[in-house]
N, C-alpha and C positions, 0 to 999 in steps of 0.2 A: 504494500500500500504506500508505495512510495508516490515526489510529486506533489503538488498543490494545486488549489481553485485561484484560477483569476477571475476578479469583479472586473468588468467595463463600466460600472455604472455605480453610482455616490447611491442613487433610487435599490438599485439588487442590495447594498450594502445593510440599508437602512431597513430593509424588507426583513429582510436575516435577522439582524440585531434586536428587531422589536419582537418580531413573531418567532422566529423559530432557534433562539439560539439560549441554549441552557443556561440559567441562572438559577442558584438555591440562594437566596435572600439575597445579601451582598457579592455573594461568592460567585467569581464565572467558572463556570466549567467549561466549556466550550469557547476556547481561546479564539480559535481561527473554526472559519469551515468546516475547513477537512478532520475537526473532530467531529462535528456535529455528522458529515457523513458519515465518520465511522463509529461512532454510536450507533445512529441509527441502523448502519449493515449488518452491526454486530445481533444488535439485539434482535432483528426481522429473521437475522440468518439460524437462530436459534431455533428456527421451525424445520431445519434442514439435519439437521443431527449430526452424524459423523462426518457428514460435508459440511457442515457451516463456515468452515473458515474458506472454503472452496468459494462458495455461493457471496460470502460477506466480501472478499477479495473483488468479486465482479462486482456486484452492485455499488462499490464504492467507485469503483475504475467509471463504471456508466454517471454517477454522480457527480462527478470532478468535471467530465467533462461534459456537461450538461444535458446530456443525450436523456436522461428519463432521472424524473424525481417522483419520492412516493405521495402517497396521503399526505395532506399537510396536516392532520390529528397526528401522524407516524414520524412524521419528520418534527413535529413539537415535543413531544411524551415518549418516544420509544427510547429504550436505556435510561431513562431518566426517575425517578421515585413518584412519578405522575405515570397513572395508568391510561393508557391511551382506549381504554373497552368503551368508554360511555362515547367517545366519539366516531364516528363514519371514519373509518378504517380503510375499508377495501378498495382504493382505486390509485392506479401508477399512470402517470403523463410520462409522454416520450414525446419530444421536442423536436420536431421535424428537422428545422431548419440547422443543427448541431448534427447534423451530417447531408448540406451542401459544402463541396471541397472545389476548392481553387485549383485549377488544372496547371501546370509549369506557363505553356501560353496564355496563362490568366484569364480564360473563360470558365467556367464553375459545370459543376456535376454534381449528382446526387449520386449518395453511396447506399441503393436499394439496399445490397446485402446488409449491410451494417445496421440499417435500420429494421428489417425483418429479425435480425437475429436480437437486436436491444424490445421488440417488439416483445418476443419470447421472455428474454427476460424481465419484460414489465409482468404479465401475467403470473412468474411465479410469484415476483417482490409481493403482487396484492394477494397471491394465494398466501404465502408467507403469513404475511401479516391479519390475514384473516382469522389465520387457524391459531392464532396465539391470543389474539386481543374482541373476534368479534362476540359478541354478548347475546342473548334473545336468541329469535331467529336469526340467525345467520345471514349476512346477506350477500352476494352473489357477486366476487370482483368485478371492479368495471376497468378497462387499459381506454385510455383517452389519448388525443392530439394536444399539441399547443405548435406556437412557431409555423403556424401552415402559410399563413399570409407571408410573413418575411420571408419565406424558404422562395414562394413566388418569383418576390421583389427581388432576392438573390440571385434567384437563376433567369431572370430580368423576361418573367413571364407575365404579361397583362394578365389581369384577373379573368377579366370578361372571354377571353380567347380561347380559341379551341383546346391548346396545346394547355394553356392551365387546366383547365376545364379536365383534360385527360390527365396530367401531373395527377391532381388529386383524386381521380380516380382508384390510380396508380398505386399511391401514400395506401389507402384504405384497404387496396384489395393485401401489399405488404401488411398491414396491422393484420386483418386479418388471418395472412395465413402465418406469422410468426404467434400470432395468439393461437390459433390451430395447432402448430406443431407443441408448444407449454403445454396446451390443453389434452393434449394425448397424453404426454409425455405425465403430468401431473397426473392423469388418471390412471395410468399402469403403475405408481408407485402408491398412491393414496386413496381410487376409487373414486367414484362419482361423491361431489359433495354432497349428495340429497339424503348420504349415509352420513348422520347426523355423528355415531360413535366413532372415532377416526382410527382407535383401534382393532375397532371390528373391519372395517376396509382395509386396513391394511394387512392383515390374517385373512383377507380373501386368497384363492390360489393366482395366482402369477397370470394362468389363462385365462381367467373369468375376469382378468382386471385390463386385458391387451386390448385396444382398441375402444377402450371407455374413455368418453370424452371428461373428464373433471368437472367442466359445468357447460351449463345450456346455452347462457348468453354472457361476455363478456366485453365486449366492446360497445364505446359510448361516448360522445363528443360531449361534454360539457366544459363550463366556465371552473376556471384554476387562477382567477384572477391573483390571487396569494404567490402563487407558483409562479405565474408568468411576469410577474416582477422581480423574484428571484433570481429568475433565470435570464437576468441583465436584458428586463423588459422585454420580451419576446412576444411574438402577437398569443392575445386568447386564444384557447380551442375554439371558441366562440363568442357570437356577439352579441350574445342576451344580456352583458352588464353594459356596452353602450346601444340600444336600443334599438342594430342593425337588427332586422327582421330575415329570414330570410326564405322568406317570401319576393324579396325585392332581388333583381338581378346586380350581382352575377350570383347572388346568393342561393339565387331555386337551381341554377343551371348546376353548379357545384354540390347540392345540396340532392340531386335527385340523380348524379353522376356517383358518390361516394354512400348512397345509403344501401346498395346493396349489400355492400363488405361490412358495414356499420348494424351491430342490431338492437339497440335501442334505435325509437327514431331520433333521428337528427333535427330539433327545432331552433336552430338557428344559423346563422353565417359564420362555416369553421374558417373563412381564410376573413375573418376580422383583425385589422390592426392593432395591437396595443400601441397607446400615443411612445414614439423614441424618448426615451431618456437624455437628457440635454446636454451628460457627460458621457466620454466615448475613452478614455483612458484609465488604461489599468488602474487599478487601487485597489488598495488594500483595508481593512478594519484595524484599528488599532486595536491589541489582543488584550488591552485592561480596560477597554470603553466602557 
């Protein structure tokens, strides 16, 4: 877990510091970031057992570099002496636009594979953390987007356009199938979650467990406003906290292009912009602020 987080932005800083960065009264615990991610890896990865330092390893690695963050209830309370159960648990953002890559001739690309595969690993982070902290009924992870508009604006795709229009298509049908492949892959070790006793599924035989899907529906475009400031301002998954509808173009056109891979419905505009941040250079937190 070597390596550090860079801020861009004075706003991700302030974000961190207020919401999501450990304090016990006086005391910081969470000097820089890159505690706070490994805290929270640690303690999520504790639902992986004899791999947890395997699992905690990735998720930090995906953390740092802002490709996917969890629950913001997970990322405030996990590892911490605050129990994260009374709050919404189960859902991991993957960050579109933290894997468009600058080509040597300096035109950009998107790096599908990397994105399908952090895809997967968002599904387990929220199965993770479900199976540790969710309370009542249980409720049903959800892997979401953020960063969809900017990732556009980077690969200097007009919204309205065909070739956007197909980009995100594109994005959803990858979420899709790397939550597909988690979603196996979690069911052959743990059994469908609708088996409440998790060690009665996992005493199921090996055969009866291959090709069960872990859950029914996991994918779901919603607002991470919290997160998407975090994440050095990145656009929402959505645009329901500024009032873009999308109903309104290019909103339906995008919005009825990505709902097939997508299965909750989709009611808002996922390529909405979060307003930029006005600072654009590195910085850092001071570690006794």
């Amino acid at each position: 877990m070597q390596g550090s987080t860079t801020f861009v932005s004075r706003a991700a800083v302030d974000v961190w510091d207020a919401q999501f960065r450990w304090r016990e009264g006086r005391r910081i615990r969470d000097r820089v970031v890159d505690d706070t991610w490994r805290r929270v890896a640690t303690a999520v990865a504790a639902a992986e057992g004899a791999a947890a330092d395997v699992w905690a390893t990735r998720f930090v690695a995906a953390f740092r570099a802002w490709r996917l963050l969890p629950d913001p209830a997970v990322l405030r309370f996990a590892g911490t002496h605050m129990h994260p159960a009374k709050q919404a648990v189960g859902t991991a953002t993957v960050n579109v636009l933290a894997f468009v890559r600058r080509r040597p001739d300096g035109t950009r690309s998107f790096d599908a594979a990397g994105f399908r595969a952090t895809a997967s690993l968002a599904l387990r982070l929220a199965d993770d953390a479900t199976l540790l902290w969710a309370t009542r009924a249980r409720p049903e992870p959800r892997v979401g987007l953020m960063g969809l508009g900017e990732a556009l604006d980077a690969l200097g795709l007009a919204c309205a356009g065909d070739a956007a229009v197909g980009f995100c298509s594109d994005v959803a049908e990858l979420l899709a199938l790397g939550c597909l492949r988690s979603n196996l892959q979690l069911g052959m070790e743990r059994g469908p979650a609708a088996i409440r006793n998790a060690q009665a599924a996992l005493c199921r035989p090996a055969h009866a467990r291959r090709g069960t899907l872990r859950h029914a529906i996991v994918t779901r475009l919603q607002p991470q406003p919290d997160l998407a400031l975090l994440a050095n301002g990145v656009a929402l998954p959505c645009g329901a906290a500024s009032g873009v509808a999308c109903g309104a173009d290019p909103g339906a056109r995008v919005c009825g292009a990505m709902q097939p891979w997508i299965d909750d419905p989709i009611a808002c505009d996922p390529t909405y912009r979060h307003p930029a941040p006005t600072e654009t250079s590195p910085c850092r937190p001071s570690s006794d602020r």
